[in-house]
MARGU-842050 format. One record per residue (C-alpha): x negated, y, z negated; residue in three letters. Coordinates in nm, 3 decimals, m for minus. Layout:
<recs>
       x       y       z res
       X       Y       Z ALA
...
</recs>
This chain:
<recs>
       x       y       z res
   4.301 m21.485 m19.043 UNK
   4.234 m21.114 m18.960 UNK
   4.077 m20.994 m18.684 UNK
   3.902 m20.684 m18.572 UNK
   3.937 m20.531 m18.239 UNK
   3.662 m20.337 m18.173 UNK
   3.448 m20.456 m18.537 UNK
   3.251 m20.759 m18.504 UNK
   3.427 m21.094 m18.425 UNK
   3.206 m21.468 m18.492 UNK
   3.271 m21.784 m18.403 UNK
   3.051 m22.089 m18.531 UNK
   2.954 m22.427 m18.317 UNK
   3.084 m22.731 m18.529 UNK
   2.906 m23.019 m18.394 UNK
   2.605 m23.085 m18.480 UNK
   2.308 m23.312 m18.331 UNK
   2.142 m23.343 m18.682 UNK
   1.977 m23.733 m18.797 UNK
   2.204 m23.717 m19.102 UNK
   2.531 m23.678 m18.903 UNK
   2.694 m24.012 m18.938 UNK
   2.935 m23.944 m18.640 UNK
   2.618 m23.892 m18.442 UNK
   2.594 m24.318 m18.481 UNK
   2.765 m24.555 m18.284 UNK
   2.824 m24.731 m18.636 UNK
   2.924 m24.445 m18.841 UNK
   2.644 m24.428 m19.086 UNK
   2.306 m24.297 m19.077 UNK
   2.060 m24.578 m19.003 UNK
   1.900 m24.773 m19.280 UNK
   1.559 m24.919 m19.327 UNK
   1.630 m25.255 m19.179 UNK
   1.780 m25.053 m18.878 UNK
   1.637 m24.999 m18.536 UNK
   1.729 m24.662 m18.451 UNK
   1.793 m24.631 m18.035 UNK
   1.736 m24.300 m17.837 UNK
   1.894 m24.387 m17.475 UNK
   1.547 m24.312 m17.300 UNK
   1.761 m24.113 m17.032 UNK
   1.948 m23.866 m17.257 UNK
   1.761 m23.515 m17.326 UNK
   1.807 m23.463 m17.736 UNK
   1.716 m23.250 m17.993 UNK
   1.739 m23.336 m18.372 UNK
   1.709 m23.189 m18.642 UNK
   1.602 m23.434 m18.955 UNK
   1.641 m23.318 m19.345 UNK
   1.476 m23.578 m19.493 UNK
   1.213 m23.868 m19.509 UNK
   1.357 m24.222 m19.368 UNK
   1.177 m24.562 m19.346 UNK
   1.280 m24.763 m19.056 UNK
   1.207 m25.119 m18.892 UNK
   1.174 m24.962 m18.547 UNK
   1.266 m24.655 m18.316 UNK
   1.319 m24.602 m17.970 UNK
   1.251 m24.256 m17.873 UNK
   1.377 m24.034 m17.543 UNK
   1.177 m23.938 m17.255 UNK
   1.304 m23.581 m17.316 UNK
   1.369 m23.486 m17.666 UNK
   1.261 m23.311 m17.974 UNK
   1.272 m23.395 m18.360 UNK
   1.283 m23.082 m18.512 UNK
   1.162 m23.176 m18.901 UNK
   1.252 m22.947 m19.234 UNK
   1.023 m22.911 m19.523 UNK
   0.958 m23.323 m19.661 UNK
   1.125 m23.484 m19.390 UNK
   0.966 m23.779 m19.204 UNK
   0.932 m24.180 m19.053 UNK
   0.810 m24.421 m19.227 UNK
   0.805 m24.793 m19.102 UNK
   0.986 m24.976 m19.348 UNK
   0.811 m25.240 m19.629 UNK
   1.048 m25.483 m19.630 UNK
   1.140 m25.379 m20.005 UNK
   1.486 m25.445 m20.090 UNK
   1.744 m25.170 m20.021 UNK
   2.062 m25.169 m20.189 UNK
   2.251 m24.982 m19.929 UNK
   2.064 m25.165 m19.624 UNK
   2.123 m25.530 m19.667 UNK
   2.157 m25.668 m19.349 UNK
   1.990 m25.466 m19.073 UNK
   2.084 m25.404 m18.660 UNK
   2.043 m25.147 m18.391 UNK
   2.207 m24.801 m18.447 UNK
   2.242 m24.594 m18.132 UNK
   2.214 m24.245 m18.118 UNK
   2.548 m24.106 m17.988 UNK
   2.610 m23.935 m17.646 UNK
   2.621 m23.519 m17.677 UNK
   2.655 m23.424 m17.317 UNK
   3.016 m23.411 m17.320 UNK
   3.006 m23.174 m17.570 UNK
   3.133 m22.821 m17.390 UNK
   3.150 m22.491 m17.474 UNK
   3.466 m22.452 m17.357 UNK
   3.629 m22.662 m17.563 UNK
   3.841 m22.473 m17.819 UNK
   3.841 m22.782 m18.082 UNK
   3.447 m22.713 m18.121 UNK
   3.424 m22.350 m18.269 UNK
   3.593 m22.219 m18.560 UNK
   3.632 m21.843 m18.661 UNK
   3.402 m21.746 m18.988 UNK
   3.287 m21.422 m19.105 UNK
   2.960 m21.278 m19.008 UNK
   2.793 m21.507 m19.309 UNK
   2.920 m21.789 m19.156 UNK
   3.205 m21.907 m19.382 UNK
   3.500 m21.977 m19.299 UNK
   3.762 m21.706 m19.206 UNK
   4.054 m21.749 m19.447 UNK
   4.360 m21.868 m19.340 UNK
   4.620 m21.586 m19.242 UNK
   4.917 m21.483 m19.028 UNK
   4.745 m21.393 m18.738 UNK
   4.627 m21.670 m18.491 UNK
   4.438 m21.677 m18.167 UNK
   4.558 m21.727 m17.801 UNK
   4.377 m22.040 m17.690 UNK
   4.159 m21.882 m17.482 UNK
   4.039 m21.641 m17.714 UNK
   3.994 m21.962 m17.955 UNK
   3.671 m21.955 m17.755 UNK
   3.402 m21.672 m17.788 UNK
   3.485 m21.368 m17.613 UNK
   3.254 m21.141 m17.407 UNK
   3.236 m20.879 m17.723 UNK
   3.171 m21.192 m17.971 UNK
   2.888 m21.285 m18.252 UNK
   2.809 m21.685 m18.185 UNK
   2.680 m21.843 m18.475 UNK
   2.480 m22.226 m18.486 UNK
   2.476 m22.329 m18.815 UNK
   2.118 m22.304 m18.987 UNK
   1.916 m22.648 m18.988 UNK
   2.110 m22.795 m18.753 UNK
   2.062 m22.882 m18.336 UNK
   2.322 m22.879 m18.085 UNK
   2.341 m23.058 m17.743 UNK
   2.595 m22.771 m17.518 UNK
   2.760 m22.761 m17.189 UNK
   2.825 m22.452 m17.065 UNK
   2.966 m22.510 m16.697 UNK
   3.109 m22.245 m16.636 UNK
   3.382 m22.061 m16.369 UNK
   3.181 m21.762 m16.423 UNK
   2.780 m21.767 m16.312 UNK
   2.706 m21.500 m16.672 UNK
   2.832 m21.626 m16.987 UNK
   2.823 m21.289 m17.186 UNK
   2.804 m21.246 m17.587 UNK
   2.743 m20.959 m17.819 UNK
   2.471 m21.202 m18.031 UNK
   2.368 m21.541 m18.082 UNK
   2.225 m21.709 m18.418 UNK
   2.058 m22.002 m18.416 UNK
   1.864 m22.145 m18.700 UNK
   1.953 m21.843 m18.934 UNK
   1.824 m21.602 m18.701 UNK
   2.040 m21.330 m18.520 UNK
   1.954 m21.247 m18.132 UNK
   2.139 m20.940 m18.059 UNK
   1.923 m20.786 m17.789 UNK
   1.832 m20.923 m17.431 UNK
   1.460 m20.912 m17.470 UNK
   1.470 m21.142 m17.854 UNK
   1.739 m21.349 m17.644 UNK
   1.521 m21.401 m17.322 UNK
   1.218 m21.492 m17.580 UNK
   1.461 m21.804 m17.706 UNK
   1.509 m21.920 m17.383 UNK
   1.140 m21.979 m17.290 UNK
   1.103 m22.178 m17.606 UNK
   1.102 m22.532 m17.623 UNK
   1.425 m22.599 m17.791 UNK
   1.689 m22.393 m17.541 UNK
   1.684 m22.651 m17.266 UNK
   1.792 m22.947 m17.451 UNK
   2.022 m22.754 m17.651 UNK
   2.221 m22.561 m17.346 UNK
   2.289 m22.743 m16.976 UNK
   2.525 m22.621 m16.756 UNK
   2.586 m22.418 m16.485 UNK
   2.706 m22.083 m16.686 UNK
   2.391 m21.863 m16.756 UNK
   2.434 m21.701 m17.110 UNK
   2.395 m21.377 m17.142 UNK
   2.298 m21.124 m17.507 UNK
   2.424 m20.776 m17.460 UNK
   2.411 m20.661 m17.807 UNK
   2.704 m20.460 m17.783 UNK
   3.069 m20.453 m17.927 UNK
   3.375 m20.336 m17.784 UNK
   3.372 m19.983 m17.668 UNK
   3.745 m19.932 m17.686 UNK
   3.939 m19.884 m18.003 UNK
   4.254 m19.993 m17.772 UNK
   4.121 m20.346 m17.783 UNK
   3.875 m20.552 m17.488 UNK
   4.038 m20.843 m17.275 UNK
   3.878 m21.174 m17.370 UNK
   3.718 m21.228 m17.045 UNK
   3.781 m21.621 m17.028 UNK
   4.065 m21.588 m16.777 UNK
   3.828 m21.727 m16.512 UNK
   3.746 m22.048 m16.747 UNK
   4.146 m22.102 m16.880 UNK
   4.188 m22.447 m16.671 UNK
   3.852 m22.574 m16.831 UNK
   3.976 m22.432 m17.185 UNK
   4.321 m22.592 m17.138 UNK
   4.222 m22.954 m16.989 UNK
   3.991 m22.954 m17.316 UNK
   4.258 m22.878 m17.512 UNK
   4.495 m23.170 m17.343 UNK
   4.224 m23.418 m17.388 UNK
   4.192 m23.373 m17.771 UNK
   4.598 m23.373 m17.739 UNK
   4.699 m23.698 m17.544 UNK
   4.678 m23.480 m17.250 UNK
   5.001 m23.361 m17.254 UNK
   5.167 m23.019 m17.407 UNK
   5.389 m23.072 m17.737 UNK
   5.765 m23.094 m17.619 UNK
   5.883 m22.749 m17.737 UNK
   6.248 m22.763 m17.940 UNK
   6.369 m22.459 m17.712 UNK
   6.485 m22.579 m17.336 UNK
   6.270 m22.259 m17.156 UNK
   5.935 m22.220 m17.360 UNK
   5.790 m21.886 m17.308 UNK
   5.434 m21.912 m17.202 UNK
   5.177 m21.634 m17.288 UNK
   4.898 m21.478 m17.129 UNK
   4.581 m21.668 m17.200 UNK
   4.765 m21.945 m17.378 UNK
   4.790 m22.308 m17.244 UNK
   5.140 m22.431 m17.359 UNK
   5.499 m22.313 m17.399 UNK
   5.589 m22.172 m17.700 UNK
   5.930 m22.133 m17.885 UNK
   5.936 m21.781 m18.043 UNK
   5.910 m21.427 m17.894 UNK
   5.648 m21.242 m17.670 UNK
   5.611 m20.833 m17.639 UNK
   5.399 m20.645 m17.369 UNK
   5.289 m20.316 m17.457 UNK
   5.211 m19.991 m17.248 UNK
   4.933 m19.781 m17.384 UNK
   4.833 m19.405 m17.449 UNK
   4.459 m19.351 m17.514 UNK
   4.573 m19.282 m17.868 UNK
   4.638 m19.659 m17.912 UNK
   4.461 m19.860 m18.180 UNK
   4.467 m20.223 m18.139 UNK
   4.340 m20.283 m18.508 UNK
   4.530 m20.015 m18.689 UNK
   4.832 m20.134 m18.506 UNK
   4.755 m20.480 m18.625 UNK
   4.721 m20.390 m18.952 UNK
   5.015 m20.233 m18.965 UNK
   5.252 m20.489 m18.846 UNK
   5.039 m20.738 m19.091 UNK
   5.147 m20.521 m19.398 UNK
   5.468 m20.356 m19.333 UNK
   5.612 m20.632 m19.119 UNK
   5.444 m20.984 m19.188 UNK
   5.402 m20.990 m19.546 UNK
   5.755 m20.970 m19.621 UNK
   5.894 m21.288 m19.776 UNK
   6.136 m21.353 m19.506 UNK
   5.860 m21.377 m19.256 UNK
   5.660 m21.653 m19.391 UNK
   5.571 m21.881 m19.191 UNK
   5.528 m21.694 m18.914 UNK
   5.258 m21.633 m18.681 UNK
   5.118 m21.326 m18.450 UNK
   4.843 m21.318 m18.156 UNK
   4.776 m20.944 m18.030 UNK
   4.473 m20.849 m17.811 UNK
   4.451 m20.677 m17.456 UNK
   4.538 m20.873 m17.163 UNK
   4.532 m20.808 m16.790 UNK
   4.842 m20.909 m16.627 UNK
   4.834 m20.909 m16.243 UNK
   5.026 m20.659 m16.073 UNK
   5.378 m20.757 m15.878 UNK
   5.597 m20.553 m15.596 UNK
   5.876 m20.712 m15.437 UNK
   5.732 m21.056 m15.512 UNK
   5.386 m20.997 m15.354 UNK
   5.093 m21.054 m15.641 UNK
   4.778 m20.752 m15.578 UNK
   4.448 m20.811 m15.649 UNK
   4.446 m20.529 m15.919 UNK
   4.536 m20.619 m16.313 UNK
   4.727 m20.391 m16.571 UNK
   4.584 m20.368 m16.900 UNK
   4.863 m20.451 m17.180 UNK
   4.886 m20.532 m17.556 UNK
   5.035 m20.882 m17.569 UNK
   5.158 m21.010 m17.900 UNK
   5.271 m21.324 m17.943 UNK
   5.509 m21.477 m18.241 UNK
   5.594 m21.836 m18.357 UNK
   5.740 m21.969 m18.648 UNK
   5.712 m22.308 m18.850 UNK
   6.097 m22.353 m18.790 UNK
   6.220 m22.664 m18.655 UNK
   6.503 m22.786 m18.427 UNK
   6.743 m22.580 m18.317 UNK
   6.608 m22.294 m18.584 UNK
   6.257 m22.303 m18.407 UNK
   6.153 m21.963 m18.309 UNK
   6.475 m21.763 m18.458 UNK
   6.232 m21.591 m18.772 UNK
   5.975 m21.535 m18.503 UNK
   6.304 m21.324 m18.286 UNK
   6.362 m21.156 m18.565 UNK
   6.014 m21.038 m18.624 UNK
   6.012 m20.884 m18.275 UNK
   6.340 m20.738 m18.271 UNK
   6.218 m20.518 m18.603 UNK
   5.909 m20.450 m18.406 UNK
   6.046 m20.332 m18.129 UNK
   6.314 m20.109 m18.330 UNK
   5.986 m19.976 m18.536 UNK
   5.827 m19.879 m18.166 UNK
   6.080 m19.687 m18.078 UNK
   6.104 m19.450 m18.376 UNK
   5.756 m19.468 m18.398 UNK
   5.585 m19.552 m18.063 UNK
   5.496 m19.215 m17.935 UNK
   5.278 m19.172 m18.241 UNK
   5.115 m19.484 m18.250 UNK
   5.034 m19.460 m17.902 UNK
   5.292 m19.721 m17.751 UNK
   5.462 m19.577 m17.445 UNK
   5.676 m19.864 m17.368 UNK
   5.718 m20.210 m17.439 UNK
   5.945 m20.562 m17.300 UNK
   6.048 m20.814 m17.523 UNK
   6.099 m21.196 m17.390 UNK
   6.247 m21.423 m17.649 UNK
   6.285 m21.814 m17.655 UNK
   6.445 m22.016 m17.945 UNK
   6.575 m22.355 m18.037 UNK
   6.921 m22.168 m18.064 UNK
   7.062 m22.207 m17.684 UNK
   7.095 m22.471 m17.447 UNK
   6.876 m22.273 m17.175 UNK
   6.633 m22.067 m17.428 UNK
   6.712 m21.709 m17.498 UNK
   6.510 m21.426 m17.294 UNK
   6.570 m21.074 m17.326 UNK
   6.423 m20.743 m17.159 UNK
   6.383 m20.429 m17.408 UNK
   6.238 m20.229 m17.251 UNK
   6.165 m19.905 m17.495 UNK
   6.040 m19.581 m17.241 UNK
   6.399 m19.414 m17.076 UNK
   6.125 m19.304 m16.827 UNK
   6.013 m19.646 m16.739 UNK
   6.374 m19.756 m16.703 UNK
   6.441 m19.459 m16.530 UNK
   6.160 m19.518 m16.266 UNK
   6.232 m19.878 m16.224 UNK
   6.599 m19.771 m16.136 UNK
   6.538 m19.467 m15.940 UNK
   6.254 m19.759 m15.737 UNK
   6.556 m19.969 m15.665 UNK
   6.799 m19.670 m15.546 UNK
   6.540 m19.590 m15.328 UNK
   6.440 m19.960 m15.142 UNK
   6.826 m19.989 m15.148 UNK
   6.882 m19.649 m14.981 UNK
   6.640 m19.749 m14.705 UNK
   6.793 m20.070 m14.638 UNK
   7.118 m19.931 m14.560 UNK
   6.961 m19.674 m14.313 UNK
   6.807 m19.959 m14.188 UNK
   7.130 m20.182 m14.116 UNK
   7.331 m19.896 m14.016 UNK
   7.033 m19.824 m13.726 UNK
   7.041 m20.215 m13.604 UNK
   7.421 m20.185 m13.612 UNK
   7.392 m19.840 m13.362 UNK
   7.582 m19.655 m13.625 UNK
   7.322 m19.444 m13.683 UNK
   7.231 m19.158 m13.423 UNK
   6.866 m18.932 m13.490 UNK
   6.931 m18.644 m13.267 UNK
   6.602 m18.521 m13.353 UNK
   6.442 m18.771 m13.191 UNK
   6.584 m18.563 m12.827 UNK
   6.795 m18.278 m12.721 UNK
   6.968 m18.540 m12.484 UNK
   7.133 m18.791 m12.702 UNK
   6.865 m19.053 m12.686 UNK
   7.090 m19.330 m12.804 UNK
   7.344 m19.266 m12.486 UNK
   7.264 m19.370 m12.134 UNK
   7.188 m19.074 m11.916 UNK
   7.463 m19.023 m11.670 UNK
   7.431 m19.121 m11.324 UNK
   7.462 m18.759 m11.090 UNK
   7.501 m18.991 m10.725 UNK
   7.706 m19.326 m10.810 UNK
   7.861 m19.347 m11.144 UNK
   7.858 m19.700 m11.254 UNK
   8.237 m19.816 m11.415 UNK
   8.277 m19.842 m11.725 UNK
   8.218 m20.279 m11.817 UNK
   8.223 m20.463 m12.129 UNK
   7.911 m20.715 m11.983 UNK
   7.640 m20.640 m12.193 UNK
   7.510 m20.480 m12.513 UNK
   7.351 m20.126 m12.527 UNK
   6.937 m20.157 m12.611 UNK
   6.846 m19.821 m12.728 UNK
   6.552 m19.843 m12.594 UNK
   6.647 m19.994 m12.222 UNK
   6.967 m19.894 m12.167 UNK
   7.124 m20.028 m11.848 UNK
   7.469 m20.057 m11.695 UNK
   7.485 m20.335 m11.407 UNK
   7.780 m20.323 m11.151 UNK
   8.107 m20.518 m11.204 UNK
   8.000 m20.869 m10.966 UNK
   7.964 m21.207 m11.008 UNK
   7.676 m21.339 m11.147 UNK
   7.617 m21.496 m10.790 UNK
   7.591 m21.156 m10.637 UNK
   7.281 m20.970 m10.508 UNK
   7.240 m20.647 m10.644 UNK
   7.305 m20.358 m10.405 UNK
   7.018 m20.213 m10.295 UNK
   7.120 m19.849 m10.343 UNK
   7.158 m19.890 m10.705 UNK
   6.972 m19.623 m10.944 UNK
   6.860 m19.728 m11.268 UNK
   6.785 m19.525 m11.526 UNK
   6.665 m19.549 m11.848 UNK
   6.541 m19.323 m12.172 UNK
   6.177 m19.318 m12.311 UNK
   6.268 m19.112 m12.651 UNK
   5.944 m19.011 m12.707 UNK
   5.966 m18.787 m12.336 UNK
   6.115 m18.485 m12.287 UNK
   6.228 m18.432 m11.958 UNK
   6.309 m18.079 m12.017 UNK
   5.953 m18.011 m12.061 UNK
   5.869 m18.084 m11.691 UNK
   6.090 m17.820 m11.561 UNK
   5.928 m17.488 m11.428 UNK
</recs>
């Protein structure tokens, strides 16, 4: 599948909470006219019902709604014969509320009519899986939905939402929705969702903006998985930004100009670079991510922007990942005879493959000025760490600190102490106790001095 960065992106709610839904029955089918159909009286519902049924008997919620199309209706059942209905019992209306938003397994990328985005080389990070800030949401026409959209984040935001064929791009149409009828048993939750009507503003590509909601997406994910990742073939999986599990393949992080375009660049990997036969099978995720910020170990608050793109490969074993290193190897070798134009300054390249024992990772990096910074940053912090062991040590003497030698003891104009090897100098209490026993009282005539390096005494005389 392709995807735009800044053009408009949907993604479509599967479920459904329709009458005709056999998954929405405890038995699998939709009831019968020798039925009784059961609404748990404490469960909020909405329905949506397509056509006419005839039934022995319904129980109904104490919060719901049927919403009926053109013909559809109850009808108590006759007691004529009906030849799919021959022996009859109590269907129960299946339990929604778990339903979440989310969830990655419950939306599926289609194009702005609502079908299905073909299948292509280019896949989604998992969190992206779920609809981004800058995203179209689309609810199928004639069909309800039970939602929950607890949340990390207090404003779920969204470029539009559609629900029953109708598009709600603005936040006036989508605060008219909400005091309707149908919004509150279609969306609970604690995450307040929010129409902007607007698409990204930035042809270098807009983060997600589901970082905050990743452990929700992810223990979703695990759940519909035997909550557990897939055991990867390579023995260090590489694990992207935004992304729940390790992955056998190859990762690059770009640094941008303002002359960067996320879906040009796509484009052009997808043609020049994917499409060759040698590259089938594998896979690429690009968008902008916001990787936090290290120095010297310690994480800041503040987040770099960065193009991430991620490859895999359908290889298995110890060939898992190797098509996927090759991919990125011709990538990066395209960047730098071509970066500068596109907009890339520099870029890293972290690889992982069924190939090794311990998984293969690798730095590129492709800027001689990043290189050259991150070298001249290490010179430097290792420059000042020798100044500062040589000044601990006392090999190190600032005369500039005094005109007197402040790292020597002044000298003593009425009684000389002898020279003893009793003691360590402290440059910044420096004194020289008398050859005794430790037993011994110190003579009462005996001068101390010391040196404040931060006093002149020179400055005091007239």
């Amino acid at each position: 599948m392709s995807y735009a960065a800044t053009a408009a992106v949907y993604k479509q709610w599967i479920p459904n909470t329709n009458f005709e839904t056999a998954s929405n029955w405890d038995k699998g089918r939709v009831p019968c006219a020798r039925d009784v159909v059961h609404f748990d009286k404490d469960k909020v519902v909405s329905v949506f019902v397509r056509s006419p049924h005839a039934l022995t008997d319904m129980y109904l919620p104490l919060n719901g709604e049927f919403l009926l199309a053109a013909g559809a209706a109850f009808t108590a059942f006759d007691g004529s014969w009906d030849p799919g209905c021959d022996s009859g019992g109590t269907a129960r209306f299946a339990d929604a509320e778990h339903r979440a938003w989310f969830d990655p397994t419950l939306w599926q990328d289609v194009l702005p009519s609502g079908e299905p985005r073909p299948s292509g080389p280019v896949f989604s990070v998992d969190e992206e899986r779920v609809p981004c800030r800058y995203d179209g949401v689309i609810f199928q026409p004639e069909t309800s939905f039970r939602i929950n959209t607890d949340s990390s984040q207090p404003v779920i935001h969204l470029r539009s939402i559609s629900v029953m064929g109708q598009e709600l791009n603005t936040p006036s149409s989508w605060a008219g929705y909400l005091g309707g009828p149908s919004a509150p048993l279609q969306f609970h939750g604690n995450g307040s969702l929010q129409v902007t009507g607007t698409g990204c503003p930035d042809k270098s590509g807009c983060a997600c903006g589901n970082a905050l909601d990743g452990p929700r997406i992810c223990a979703a994910l695990l759940r519909a998985s035997g909550r557990q990742c897939p055991e990867p073939a390579c023995q260090s999986p590489l694990q992207p930004l935004g992304h729940c599990c390790g992955v056998c393949g190859a990762t690059i992080n770009l640094d941008f100009t303002p002359d960067f375009d996320l879906q040009k660049y796509q484009d052009r990997l997808v043609q020049e670079l994917l499409s060759q036969p040698k590259y089938a099978g594998v896979q690429m995720a690009i968008s902008k991510v916001h990787k936090a910020q290290t120095l010297l170990g310690i994480v800041s608050r503040s987040a770099a922007p960065l193009i991430q793109i991620v490859l895999i490969d359908d290889r298995a074993g110890a060939q898992a990942g190797t098509a996927a290193e090759q991919l990125a190897a011709d990538i990066m070798q395209s960047i730098a005879q071509h970066g500068e134009a596109l907009g890339i300054s520099s870029g890293t390249m972290e690889v992982a493959t069924g190939s090794t024992a311990s998984g293969q990772v690798g730095s590129h990096p492709v800027s001689r000025i990043t290189a050259g910074t991150v070298m001249g940053l290490l010179f430097s912090l290792l420059f000042l760490g020798g100044i500062l062991f040589l000044y601990r040590k006392g090999k190190l003497r600032i005369p500039a600190l005094s005109r007197h030698q402040p790292w020597q003891r002044m000298e003593d104009p009425v009684s000389p102490a002898p020279a003893s090897d009793k003691g360590f100098d402290n440059p910044v209490f420096s004194v020289k106790l008398p050859d005794a026993d430790l037993g011994e009282e110190t003579p009462k005539d005996l001068q101390v001095f010391y040196l404040n390096p931060l006093y002149d005494a020179s400055e005091t005389e007239t």
